[in-house]
C-alpha positions in Angstrom: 0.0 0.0 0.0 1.8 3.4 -1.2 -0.5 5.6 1.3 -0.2 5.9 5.1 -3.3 3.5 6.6 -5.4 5.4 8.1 -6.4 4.6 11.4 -9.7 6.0 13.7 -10.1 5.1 16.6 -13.8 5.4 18.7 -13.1 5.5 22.0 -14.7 7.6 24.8 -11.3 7.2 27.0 -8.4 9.5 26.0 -5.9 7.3 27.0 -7.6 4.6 25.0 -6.6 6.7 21.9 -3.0 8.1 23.4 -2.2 4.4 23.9 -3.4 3.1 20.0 -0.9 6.1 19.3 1.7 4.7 20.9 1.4 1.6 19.9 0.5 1.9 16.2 4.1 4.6 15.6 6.3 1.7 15.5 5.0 1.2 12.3 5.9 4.2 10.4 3.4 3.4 7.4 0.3 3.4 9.8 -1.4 6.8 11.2 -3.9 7.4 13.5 -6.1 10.2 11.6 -7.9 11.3 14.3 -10.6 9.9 17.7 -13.9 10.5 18.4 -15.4 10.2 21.9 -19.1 9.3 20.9 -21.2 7.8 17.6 -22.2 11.2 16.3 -18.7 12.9 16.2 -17.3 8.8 15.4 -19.4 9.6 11.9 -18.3 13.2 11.2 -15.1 11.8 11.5 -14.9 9.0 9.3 -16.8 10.7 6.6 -13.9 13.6 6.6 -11.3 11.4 7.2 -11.7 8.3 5.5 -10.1 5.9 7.1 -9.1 2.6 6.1 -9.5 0.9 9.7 -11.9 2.3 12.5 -11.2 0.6 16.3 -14.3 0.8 17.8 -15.2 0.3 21.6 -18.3 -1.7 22.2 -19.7 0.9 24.4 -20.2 4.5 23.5 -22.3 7.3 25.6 -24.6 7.6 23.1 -24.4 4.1 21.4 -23.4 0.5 21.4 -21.2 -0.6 18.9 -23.9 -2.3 16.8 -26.1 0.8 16.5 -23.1 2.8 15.4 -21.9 -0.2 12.3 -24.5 1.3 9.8 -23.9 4.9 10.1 -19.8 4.3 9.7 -20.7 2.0 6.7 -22.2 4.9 5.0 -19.9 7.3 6.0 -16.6 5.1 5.2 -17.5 2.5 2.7 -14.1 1.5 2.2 -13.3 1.3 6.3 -12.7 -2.2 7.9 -14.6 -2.2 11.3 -13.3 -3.7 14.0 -14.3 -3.8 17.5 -11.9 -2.9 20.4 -13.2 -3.8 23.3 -11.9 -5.0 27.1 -15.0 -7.2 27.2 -14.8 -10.2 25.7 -17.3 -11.6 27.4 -20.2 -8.7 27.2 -23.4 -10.2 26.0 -23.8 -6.9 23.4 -20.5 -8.0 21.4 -22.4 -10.9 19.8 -24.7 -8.1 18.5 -22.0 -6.5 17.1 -20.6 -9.2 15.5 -24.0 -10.6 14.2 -23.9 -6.8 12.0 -21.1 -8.0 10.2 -17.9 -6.5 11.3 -14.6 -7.1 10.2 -13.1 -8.4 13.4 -12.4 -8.0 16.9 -9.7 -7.3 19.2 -9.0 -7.0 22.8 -7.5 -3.9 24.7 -4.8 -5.9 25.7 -3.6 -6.5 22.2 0.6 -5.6 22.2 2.3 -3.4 19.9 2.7 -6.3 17.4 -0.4 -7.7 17.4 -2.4 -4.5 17.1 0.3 -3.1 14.1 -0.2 -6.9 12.4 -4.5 -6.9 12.9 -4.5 -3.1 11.6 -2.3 -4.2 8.6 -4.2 -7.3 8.1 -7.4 -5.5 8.2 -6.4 -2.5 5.7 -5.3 -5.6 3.5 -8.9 -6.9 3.8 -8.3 -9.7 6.3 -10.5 -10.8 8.7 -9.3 -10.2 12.2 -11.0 -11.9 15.2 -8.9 -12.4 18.4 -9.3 -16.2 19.2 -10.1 -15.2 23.1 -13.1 -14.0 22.4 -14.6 -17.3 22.9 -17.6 -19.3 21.5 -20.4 -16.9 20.3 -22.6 -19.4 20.7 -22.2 -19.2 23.9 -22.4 -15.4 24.6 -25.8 -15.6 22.4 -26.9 -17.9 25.2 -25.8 -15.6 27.8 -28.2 -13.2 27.2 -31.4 -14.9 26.6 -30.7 -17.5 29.5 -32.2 -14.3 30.7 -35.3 -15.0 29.0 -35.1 -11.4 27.2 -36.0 -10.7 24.1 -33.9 -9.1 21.5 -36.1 -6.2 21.5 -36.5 -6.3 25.4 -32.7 -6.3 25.0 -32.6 -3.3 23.3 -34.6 -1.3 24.7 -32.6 -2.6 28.3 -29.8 -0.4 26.7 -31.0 2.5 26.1 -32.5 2.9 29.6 -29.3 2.5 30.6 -27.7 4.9 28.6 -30.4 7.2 30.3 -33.0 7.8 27.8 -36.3 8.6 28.3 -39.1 6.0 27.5 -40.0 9.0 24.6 -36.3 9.1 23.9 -36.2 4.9 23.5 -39.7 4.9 21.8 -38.1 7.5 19.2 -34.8 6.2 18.5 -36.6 2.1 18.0 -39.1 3.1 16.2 -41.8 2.1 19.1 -44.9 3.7 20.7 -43.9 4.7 24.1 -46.6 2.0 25.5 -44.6 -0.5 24.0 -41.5 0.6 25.2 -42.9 0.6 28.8 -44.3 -2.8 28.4 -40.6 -4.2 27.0 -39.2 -2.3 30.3 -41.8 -4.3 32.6 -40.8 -7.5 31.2 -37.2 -7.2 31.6 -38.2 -6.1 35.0 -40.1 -9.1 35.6 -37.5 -11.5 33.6 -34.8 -10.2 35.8 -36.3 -9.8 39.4 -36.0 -5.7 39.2 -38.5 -3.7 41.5 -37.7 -0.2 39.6 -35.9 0.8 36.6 -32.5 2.0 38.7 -32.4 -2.0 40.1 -33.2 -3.5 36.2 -29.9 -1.7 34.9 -27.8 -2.6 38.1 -29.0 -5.9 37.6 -28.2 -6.1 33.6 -24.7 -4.5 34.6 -23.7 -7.3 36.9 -25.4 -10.0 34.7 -22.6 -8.7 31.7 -25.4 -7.6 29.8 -24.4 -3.8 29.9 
């Protein structure tokens, strides 16, 4: 490749992105283009920058990672997604991986491995780091709960502290139905109130 590969990475923690700097410089034909610390800036930036490789953590302020796949499709066709996450056991990566991504790495990735997986992925390589584990078996994690995927969803953005006419608006959904997905996962997971459902789901690995 004549061009430098350029690298974004989505991360809401600076020294996320100070340390994929540090890392990736070894490798003098690799250069991190720029970071963004949520999905909306994450798509103004790969729309200006057009990167070859976007790093992307699985859990944003505004967004999970599998909410945020389209959006940085349309705005970077060319990019190769991959996940960059410290969880390799969260029950929302198997949703991210079921939207098609190009791989998945953990935080923990040295120098070498993350300069090889970023190299492999510009080349169009698929790069999945062999820790992650069965996804069978993380499927299974979250509806051992007995939640739906849609009782899932809207789980998540309750926690990421939308409104039920925030959730209602952003899934497409009348706010009754939103209401009535929230009283099931309360039900599903023993929660009195909505504060105890999302402590719940966080401890279950779910958030």
């Amino acid at each position: 490749m004549t061009e430098h590969i350029r690298v974004v990475v989505v991360d809401d923690h600076p020294v996320v992105l100070d340390g994929v700097r540090l890392l990736l410089r070894e490798d003098p034909a690799i250069r991190v283009v720029g970071g963004a610390p949520d999905a909306a800036s994450a798509v103004r930036l790969a729309a200006r920058t057009r990167p070859h490789v976007v790093l992307l953590d699985l859990r944003l302020p505004d967004a999970m990672a599998s909410e945020l796949v389209g959006p940085l499709r349309q705005a970077a066709p060319a990019a190769r997604l991959l996940v960059f996450t410290a969880y390799r056991d969260h029950a929302a990566l198997q949703a991210t991986l079921d939207t098609g991504v190009d791989g998945c790495l953990l935080k923990d990735a040295g120098s070498t491995d993350l300069v090889s997986a970023v190299r492999q992925a510009a080349r169009g390589v698929a790069i999945f780091d062999p820790r992650i584990g069965d996804p069978a078996r993380m499927r299974s994690r979250l509806f051992d709960t007995g939640l739906t995927r849609r009782e899932y969803d809207v789980l998540r953005h309750a926690a990421a502290g939308l409104t039920n006419p925030e959730i209602a608006e952003q899934l497409g959904l009348t706010r009754h139905t939103v209401t009535g997905y929230l009283r099931n996962a309360m039900r599903k997971l023993n929660a009195r109130n909505r504060i105890e459902l999302i402590s719940k789901a966080a401890k279950s690995g779910l958030l």
